[in-house]
C-alpha positions as CSV (number, residue, x, y, z in Angstrom):
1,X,101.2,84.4,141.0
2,X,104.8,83.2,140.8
3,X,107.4,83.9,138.4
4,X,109.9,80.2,137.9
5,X,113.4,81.2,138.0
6,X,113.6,79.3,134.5
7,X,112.1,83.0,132.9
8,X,114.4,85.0,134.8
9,X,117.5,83.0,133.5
10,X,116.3,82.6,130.3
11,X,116.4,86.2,130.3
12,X,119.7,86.6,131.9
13,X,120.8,84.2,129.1
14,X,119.7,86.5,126.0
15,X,121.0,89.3,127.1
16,X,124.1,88.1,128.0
17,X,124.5,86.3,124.0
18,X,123.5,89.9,122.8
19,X,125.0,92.5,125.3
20,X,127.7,90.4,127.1
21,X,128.1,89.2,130.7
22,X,130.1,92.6,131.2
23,X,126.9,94.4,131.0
24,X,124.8,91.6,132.2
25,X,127.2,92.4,135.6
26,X,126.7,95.7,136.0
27,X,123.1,95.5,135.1
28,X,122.5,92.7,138.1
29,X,124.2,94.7,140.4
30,X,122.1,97.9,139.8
31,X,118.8,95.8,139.9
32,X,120.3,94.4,143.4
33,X,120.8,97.8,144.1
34,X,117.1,99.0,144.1
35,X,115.6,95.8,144.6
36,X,116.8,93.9,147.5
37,X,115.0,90.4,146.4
38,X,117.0,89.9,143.7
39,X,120.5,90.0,145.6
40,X,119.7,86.0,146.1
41,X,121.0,83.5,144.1
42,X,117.8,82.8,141.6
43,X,117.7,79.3,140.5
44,X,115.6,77.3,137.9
45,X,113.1,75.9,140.5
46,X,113.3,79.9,142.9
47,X,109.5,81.0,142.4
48,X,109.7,84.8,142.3
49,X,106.7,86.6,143.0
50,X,104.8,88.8,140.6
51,X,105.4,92.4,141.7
52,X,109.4,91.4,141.8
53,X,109.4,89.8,138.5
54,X,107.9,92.9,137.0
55,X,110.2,95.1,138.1
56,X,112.7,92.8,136.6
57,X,111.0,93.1,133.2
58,X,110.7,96.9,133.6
59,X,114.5,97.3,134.1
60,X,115.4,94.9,131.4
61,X,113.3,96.9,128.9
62,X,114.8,100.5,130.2
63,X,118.7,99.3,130.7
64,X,118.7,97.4,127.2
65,X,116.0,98.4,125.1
66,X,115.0,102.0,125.0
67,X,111.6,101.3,126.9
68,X,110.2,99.8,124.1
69,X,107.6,97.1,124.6
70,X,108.3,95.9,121.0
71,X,111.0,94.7,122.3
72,X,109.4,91.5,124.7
73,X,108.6,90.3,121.3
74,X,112.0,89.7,120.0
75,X,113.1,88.0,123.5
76,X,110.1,85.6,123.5
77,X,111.8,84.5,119.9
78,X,115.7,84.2,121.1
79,X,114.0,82.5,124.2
80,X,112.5,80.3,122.4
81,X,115.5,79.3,120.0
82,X,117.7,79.2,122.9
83,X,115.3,76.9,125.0
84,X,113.5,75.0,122.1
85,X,116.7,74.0,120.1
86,X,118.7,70.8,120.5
87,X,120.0,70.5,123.3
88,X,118.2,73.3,125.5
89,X,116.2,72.3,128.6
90,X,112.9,72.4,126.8
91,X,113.6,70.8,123.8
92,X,111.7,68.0,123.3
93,X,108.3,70.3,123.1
94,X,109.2,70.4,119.7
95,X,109.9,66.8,119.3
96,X,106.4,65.3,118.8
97,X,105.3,65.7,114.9
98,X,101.8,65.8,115.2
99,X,100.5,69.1,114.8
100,X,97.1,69.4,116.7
101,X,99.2,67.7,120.0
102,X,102.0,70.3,119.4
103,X,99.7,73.0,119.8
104,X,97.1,71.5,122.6
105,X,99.7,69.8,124.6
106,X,103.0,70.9,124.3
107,X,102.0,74.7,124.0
108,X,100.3,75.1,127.5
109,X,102.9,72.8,128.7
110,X,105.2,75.5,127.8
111,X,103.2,78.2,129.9
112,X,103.3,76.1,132.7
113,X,106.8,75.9,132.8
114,X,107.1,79.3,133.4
115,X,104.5,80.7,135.2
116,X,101.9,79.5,138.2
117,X,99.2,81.4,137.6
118,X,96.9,82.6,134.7
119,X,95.2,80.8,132.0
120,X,96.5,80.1,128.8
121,X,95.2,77.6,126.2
122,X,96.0,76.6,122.4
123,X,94.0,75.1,120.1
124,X,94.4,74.4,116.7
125,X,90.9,74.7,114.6
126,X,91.3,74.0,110.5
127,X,94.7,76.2,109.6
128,X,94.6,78.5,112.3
129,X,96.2,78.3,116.0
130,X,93.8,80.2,118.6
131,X,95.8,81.4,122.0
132,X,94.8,83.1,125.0
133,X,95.5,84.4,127.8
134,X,93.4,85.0,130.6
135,X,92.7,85.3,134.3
136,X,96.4,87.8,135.1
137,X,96.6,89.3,137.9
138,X,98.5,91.9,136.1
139,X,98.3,92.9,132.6
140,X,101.9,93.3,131.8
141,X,102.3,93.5,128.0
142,X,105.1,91.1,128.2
143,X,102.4,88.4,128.8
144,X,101.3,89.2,125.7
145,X,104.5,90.3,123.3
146,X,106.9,88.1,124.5
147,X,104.3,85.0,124.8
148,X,103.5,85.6,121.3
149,X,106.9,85.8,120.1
150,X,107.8,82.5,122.0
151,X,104.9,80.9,120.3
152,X,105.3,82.1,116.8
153,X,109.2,80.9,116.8
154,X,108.0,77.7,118.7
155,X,105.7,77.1,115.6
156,X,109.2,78.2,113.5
157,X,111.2,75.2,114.9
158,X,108.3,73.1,114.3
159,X,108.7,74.0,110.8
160,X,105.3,76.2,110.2
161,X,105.8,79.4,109.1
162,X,102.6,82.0,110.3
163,X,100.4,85.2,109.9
164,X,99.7,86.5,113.3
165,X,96.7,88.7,114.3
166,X,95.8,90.2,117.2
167,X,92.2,90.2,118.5
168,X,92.8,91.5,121.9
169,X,95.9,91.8,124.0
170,X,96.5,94.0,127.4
171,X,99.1,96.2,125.0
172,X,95.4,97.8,123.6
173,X,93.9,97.9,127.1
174,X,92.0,94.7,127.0
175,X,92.1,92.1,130.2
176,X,92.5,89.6,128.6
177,X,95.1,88.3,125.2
178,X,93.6,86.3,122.1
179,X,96.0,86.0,119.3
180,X,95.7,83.8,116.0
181,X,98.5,82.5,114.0
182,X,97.0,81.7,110.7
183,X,99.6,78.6,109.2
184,X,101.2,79.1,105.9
Protein backbone atom coordinates (compact mmCIF):
# COMPACT_ATOMS: atom_id res chain seq x y z
CA UNK A 1 0.00 0.00 0.00
CA UNK A 2 1.06 3.52 -0.97
CA UNK A 3 0.86 6.67 0.78
CA UNK A 4 -0.05 9.88 -2.14
CA UNK A 5 2.13 12.72 -1.38
CA UNK A 6 -1.23 14.77 -1.22
CA UNK A 7 -1.43 13.29 2.86
CA UNK A 8 2.03 13.99 3.57
CA UNK A 9 1.65 17.76 2.39
CA UNK A 10 -1.48 18.08 3.82
CA UNK A 11 0.22 17.40 6.91
CA UNK A 12 3.13 19.52 6.31
CA UNK A 13 0.49 22.17 5.75
CA UNK A 14 -1.23 21.93 9.32
CA UNK A 15 1.50 21.96 11.11
CA UNK A 16 3.07 24.58 9.52
CA UNK A 17 -0.49 27.03 10.12
CA UNK A 18 -0.23 25.80 13.85
CA UNK A 19 3.55 25.50 14.69
CA UNK A 20 5.24 27.62 11.89
CA UNK A 21 7.48 26.74 9.03
CA UNK A 22 10.47 27.44 11.62
CA UNK A 23 9.56 24.29 13.29
CA UNK A 24 8.22 22.59 10.34
CA UNK A 25 12.22 23.11 9.16
CA UNK A 26 13.84 21.77 11.87
CA UNK A 27 11.34 18.96 12.20
CA UNK A 28 11.94 17.89 8.27
CA UNK A 29 15.44 17.94 8.75
CA UNK A 30 15.49 15.57 11.76
CA UNK A 31 12.98 13.11 10.00
CA UNK A 32 15.66 13.31 6.91
CA UNK A 33 17.98 12.64 9.40
CA UNK A 34 16.74 9.19 10.56
CA UNK A 35 14.88 8.38 7.58
CA UNK A 36 16.81 8.71 4.44
CA UNK A 37 13.49 8.45 2.01
CA UNK A 38 12.21 11.42 2.97
CA UNK A 39 15.39 13.69 2.02
CA UNK A 40 13.45 13.74 -1.67
CA UNK A 41 11.38 16.25 -2.71
CA UNK A 42 7.72 14.69 -1.98
CA UNK A 43 5.22 15.93 -4.42
CA UNK A 44 1.36 15.64 -4.67
CA UNK A 45 1.48 12.67 -7.19
CA UNK A 46 5.14 10.91 -5.05
CA UNK A 47 3.50 7.46 -3.80
CA UNK A 48 5.24 6.81 -0.48
CA UNK A 49 5.22 3.49 0.66
CA UNK A 50 3.52 2.30 3.84
CA UNK A 51 6.31 1.48 6.39
CA UNK A 52 7.79 5.23 5.37
CA UNK A 53 4.61 6.92 5.79
CA UNK A 54 4.28 5.47 9.21
CA UNK A 55 7.18 6.58 10.47
CA UNK A 56 6.19 9.95 9.22
CA UNK A 57 3.03 9.76 11.35
CA UNK A 58 4.93 8.39 14.31
CA UNK A 59 7.32 11.39 14.36
CA UNK A 60 4.63 13.97 13.74
CA UNK A 61 2.64 12.66 16.82
CA UNK A 62 5.97 12.56 19.10
CA UNK A 63 7.65 16.08 17.77
CA UNK A 64 4.23 18.03 17.98
CA UNK A 65 1.85 16.23 20.01
CA UNK A 66 2.96 14.55 23.11
CA UNK A 67 2.38 10.93 21.60
CA UNK A 68 -1.02 11.21 21.78
CA UNK A 69 -3.16 9.45 19.25
CA UNK A 70 -6.13 11.83 20.11
CA UNK A 71 -4.37 13.92 18.41
CA UNK A 72 -4.82 12.28 14.44
CA UNK A 73 -8.34 13.29 15.16
CA UNK A 74 -7.95 16.98 15.33
CA UNK A 75 -5.62 16.85 12.06
CA UNK A 76 -8.12 14.82 9.99
CA UNK A 77 -10.50 18.11 10.99
CA UNK A 78 -7.90 21.05 10.00
CA UNK A 79 -7.15 18.68 6.91
CA UNK A 80 -10.27 18.66 6.03
CA UNK A 81 -11.11 22.50 6.41
CA UNK A 82 -7.88 23.28 4.69
CA UNK A 83 -8.55 20.86 1.68
CA UNK A 84 -12.45 20.88 1.68
CA UNK A 85 -12.91 24.80 1.85
CA UNK A 86 -13.18 27.13 -1.17
CA UNK A 87 -10.50 27.16 -2.90
CA UNK A 88 -8.48 24.04 -1.69
CA UNK A 89 -7.67 21.20 -4.09
CA UNK A 90 -10.52 19.10 -3.03
CA UNK A 91 -13.11 21.24 -2.80
CA UNK A 92 -15.65 20.53 -4.93
CA UNK A 93 -16.42 17.03 -2.81
CA UNK A 94 -18.48 19.26 -0.91
CA UNK A 95 -20.09 20.92 -3.81
CA UNK A 96 -22.90 18.37 -4.74
CA UNK A 97 -26.10 18.98 -2.43
CA UNK A 98 -27.53 15.78 -2.36
CA UNK A 99 -26.91 14.00 0.65
CA UNK A 100 -26.96 10.16 0.00
CA UNK A 101 -24.30 10.99 -3.31
CA UNK A 102 -22.19 13.09 -0.81
CA UNK A 103 -21.76 10.21 1.35
CA UNK A 104 -21.60 7.16 -1.30
CA UNK A 105 -19.71 9.00 -3.88
CA UNK A 106 -17.82 11.74 -2.83
CA UNK A 107 -16.71 10.07 0.57
CA UNK A 108 -14.76 7.08 -0.87
CA UNK A 109 -13.67 9.35 -3.50
CA UNK A 110 -12.03 11.13 -0.80
CA UNK A 111 -10.14 7.86 0.47
CA UNK A 112 -9.01 7.33 -2.76
CA UNK A 113 -7.36 10.38 -3.08
CA UNK A 114 -5.13 9.55 -0.48
CA UNK A 115 -4.36 6.22 -0.22
CA UNK A 116 -3.95 2.92 -2.74
CA UNK A 117 -4.88 0.35 -0.77
CA UNK A 118 -7.55 -0.68 1.75
CA UNK A 119 -11.23 -0.64 1.73
CA UNK A 120 -13.32 2.04 2.77
CA UNK A 121 -17.02 2.54 2.03
CA UNK A 122 -19.92 5.09 3.11
CA UNK A 123 -23.29 4.61 3.04
CA UNK A 124 -25.92 6.52 4.29
CA UNK A 125 -29.08 4.26 5.68
CA UNK A 126 -32.23 6.50 7.26
CA UNK A 127 -30.24 9.37 9.52
CA UNK A 128 -27.23 7.55 10.07
CA UNK A 129 -23.76 7.53 7.97
CA UNK A 130 -22.13 3.89 8.20
CA UNK A 131 -18.07 3.95 7.48
CA UNK A 132 -15.55 1.32 7.35
CA UNK A 133 -12.52 0.47 6.92
CA UNK A 134 -11.16 -2.61 6.07
CA UNK A 135 -8.64 -4.88 4.42
CA UNK A 136 -5.05 -2.56 6.07
CA UNK A 137 -2.22 -3.93 5.90
CA UNK A 138 -1.42 -2.09 8.95
CA UNK A 139 -3.61 -1.05 11.63
CA UNK A 140 -2.32 2.29 12.39
CA UNK A 141 -4.84 4.25 14.49
CA UNK A 142 -4.52 7.14 12.38
CA UNK A 143 -6.61 5.20 9.80
CA UNK A 144 -9.07 5.35 12.05
CA UNK A 145 -8.80 8.85 14.24
CA UNK A 146 -7.72 11.00 11.64
CA UNK A 147 -10.24 9.35 8.92
CA UNK A 148 -12.98 10.00 11.26
CA UNK A 149 -12.11 13.40 11.95
CA UNK A 150 -11.77 14.14 8.20
CA UNK A 151 -15.25 12.68 7.79
CA UNK A 152 -17.02 14.27 10.65
CA UNK A 153 -15.80 17.96 9.51
CA UNK A 154 -16.38 16.85 5.82
CA UNK A 155 -20.05 16.25 6.95
CA UNK A 156 -19.44 19.91 8.94
CA UNK A 157 -18.77 21.86 5.63
CA UNK A 158 -21.59 20.07 4.20
CA UNK A 159 -23.66 21.66 6.78
CA UNK A 160 -24.74 18.39 8.99
CA UNK A 161 -23.81 18.49 12.30
CA UNK A 162 -23.20 14.63 13.97
CA UNK A 163 -23.05 12.06 16.93
CA UNK A 164 -20.30 9.70 16.27
CA UNK A 165 -19.96 6.20 17.67
CA UNK A 166 -17.49 3.80 17.46
CA UNK A 167 -18.31 0.14 16.80
CA UNK A 168 -14.91 -1.10 16.16
CA UNK A 169 -11.74 0.64 15.30
CA UNK A 170 -7.87 -0.70 15.38
CA UNK A 171 -7.45 1.99 18.43
CA UNK A 172 -9.48 -1.06 20.64
CA UNK A 173 -7.58 -3.84 18.87
CA UNK A 174 -9.96 -4.72 16.24
CA UNK A 175 -8.81 -5.34 12.38
CA UNK A 176 -10.90 -3.69 11.00
CA UNK A 177 -12.85 0.37 11.64
CA UNK A 178 -16.79 0.71 11.54
CA UNK A 179 -17.87 4.13 12.74
CA UNK A 180 -21.46 5.68 12.61
CA UNK A 181 -22.19 9.31 12.54
CA UNK A 182 -25.74 9.64 13.61
CA UNK A 183 -27.13 13.23 11.67
CA UNK A 184 -28.58 15.88 13.79
Amino acid sequence: MNIKGTAYLTRKNTIIKNFGEEKWQAFSAKLAARESYFNQMIMNVTLIPLDKFVIFLDEVLKEFFDNDEKHYWTLGEKSADFSLAAGGPYHSFVMTRNLKQFVESMMPRVWSTYFDGGVFTARLEKNTVHITISNMPTRHSYFEYLIMGYIRQMLIIFGKKSVERRIRGFSAGHDDVYYQFELQ
